[in-house]
N, C-alpha and C positions, 0 to 999 in steps of 0.2 A: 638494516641490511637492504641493498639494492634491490628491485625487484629485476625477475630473469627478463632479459631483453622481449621474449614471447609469453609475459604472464598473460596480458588481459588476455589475446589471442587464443588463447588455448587453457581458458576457463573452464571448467567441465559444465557448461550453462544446461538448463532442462531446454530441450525445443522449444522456441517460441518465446526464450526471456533474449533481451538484447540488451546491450548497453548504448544511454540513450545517451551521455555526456562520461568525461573523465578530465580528473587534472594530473598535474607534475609530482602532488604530492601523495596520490595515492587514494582520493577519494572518489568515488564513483558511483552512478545513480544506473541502476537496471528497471526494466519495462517488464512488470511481471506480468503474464495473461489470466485470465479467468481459468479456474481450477487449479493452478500453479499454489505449492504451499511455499510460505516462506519460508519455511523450515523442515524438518522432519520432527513430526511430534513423538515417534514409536519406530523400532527397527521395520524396517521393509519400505519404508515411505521416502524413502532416497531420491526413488524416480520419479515421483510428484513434485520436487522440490526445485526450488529454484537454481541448486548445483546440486546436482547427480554423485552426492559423494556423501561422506560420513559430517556429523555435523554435533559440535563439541558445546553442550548446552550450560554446561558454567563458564565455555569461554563465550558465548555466544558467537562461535564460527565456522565455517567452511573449513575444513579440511585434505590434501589429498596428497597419496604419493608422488615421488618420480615414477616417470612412466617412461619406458625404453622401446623400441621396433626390434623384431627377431635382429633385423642388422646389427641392433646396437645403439644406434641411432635414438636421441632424446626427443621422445614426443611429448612429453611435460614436465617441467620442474614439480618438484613438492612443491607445496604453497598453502596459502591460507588466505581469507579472505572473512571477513567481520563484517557481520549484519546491524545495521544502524535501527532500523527500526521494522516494521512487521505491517503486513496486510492480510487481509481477510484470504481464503483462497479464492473466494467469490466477488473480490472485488479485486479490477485491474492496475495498472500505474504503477507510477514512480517508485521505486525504494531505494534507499541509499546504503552504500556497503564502502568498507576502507580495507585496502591491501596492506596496513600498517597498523598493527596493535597501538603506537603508543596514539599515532592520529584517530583512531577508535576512539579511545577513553575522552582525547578531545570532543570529535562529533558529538558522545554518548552526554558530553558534559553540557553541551549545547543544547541539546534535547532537553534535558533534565531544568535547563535555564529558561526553557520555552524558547530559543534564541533561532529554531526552524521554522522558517513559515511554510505550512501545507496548503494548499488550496483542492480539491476534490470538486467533481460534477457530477449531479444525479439528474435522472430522471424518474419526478414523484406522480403519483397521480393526486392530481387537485393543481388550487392557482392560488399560491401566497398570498396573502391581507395587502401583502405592504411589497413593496420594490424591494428594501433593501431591511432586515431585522437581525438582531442580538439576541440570542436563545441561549439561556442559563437556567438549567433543569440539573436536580438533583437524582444521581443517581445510584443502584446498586446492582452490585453485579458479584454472579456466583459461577464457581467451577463445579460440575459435577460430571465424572465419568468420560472428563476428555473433555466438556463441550460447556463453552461458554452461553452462559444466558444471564439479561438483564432488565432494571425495569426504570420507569421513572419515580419511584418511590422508595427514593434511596437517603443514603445523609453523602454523598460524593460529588463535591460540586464542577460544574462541566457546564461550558460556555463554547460558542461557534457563531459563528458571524454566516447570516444567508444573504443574497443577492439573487434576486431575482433574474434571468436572462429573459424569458420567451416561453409563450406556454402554444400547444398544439390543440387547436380545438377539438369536440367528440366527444364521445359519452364511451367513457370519462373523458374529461379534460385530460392532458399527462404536458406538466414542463418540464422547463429545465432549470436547475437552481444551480449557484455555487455556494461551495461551505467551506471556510476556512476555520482548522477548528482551534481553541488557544490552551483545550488542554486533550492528552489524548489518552483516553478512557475506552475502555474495550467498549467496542458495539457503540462509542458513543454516538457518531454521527447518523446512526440507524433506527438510535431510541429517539434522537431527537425530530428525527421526521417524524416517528411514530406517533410523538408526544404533539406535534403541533400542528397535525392531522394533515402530512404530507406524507405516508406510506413511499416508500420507496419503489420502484418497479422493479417487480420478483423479487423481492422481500421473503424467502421462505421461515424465515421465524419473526419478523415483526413487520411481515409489511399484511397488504389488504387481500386474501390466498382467495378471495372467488374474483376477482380483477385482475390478480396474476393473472389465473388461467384463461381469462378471458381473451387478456393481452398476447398472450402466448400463442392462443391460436390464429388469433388473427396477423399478428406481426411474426408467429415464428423465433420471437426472442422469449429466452427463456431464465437468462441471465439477471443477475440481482446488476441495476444500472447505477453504481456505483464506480466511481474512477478517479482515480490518484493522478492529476492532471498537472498538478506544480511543485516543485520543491525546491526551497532559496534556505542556504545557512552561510551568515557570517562565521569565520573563524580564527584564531590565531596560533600560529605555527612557524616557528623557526626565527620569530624577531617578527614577523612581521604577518598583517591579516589581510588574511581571503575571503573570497567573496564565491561559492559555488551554488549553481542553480541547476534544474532540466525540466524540460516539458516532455511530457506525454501526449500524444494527438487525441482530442479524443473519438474512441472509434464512431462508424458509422450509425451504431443504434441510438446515439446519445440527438442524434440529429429532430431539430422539432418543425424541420418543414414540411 
């Protein structure tokens, strides 16, 4: 079915999420903020989310009515909108969502094929061994009571590619890394700083909590510096393949001058 001439435009987005790229066929990358859930995990969490509306967790999507002005007048089509993949609430950037169920289960197929490439930037405290490292660490990871936690002594194998950018001198030191990860395992790019002694800044469950606070006072940031900065997927659709990408800026804390 067509989408209504004014879908994206009148999205029901939470403040502060935007759409950073879109194509012809219905796929699109939004710019979640820090605190923003990708989802609603529990009734009332609507307004946390990254659309303001009821959210269908075996279909994994957006959902909402037509919406009319006393005049009569249509201020929104029904519609729906399908969430490709998930972030932390505490961590910023890219996510990608499709206006089109059947183009969904394609993305979703993509995902599943490893055939997205993500790229993310932190800011850790400490200065990597090496420029540029392969980190493949075994992990496990439990649910309890709503809230994920994980460790490096697991049987769940998980791999991420780091690159070193620029480190900020000071006590601590605090850089900057990228991580592209090649499989995507909850918490994993968070254990794996953990695990190769590059805590993430404002880490509240696995980074370095007296350097937080440290950093927080003096900088005022209080935010886990974690950020969804890239996202590239090949795809094929209708006879013939696409190629969709978007960048996220990243913001001003992530700066190591």
């Amino acid at each position: 079915m067509p989408l209504a001439p004014n879908y994206w435009s009148t999205l029901p987005l939470r403040k502060g999420v935007r759409i950073l790229n879109r194509d012809a066929r219905g796929l699109a990358a939004l710019e979640k903020p820090v605190g923003t859930l990708s989802h609603p995990n529990k009734p009332g969490e609507e307004p946390r989310s990254l659309l303001t509306c009821p959210y269908d967790e075996k279909r994994e999507c957006f959902h909402w009515p037509r919406e009319t002005a006393p005049d009569g007048s249509v201020i929104r089509e029904a519609g729906e909108l399908f969430l490709m993949n998930r972030l932390d609430s505490a961590t910023s950037g890219v996510l990608l969502v499709a206006a089109d169920a059947e183009l969904a289960r394609v993305i979703r197929g993509q995902f599943a094929k490893r055939g997205v490439s993500k790229t993310y930037a932190a800011m850790v405290f400490g200065v990597p061994r090496t420029r540029r490292d392969v980190w493949e660490d075994r992990l496990s990871v439990k649910k309890k009571g709503g809230q994920i936690r994980g460790d490096t002594h697991g049987h769940i194998e998980s791999k991420s590619e780091m690159r070193h950018l620029g480190t900020r001198a000071g006590q601590p030191a605090v850089s900057l890394i990228e991580l592209q990860p090649s499989t995507g395992r909850s918490h994993q790019l968070r254990l794996h700083c953990q695990r190769h002694s590059l805590p993430i800044v404002g880490d509240a469950t696995y980074g370095d909590f007296p350097r937080n606070k440290a950093y927080a006072k003096v900088t005022g940031v209080k935010r886990l510096l974690l950020h969804s900065f890239h996202t590239s997927v090949r795809y094929h659709w209708e006879g013939r393949d696409w190629e969709f990408e978007a960048t996220s800026p990243l913001p001003p804390e992530f700066s190591i001058v």
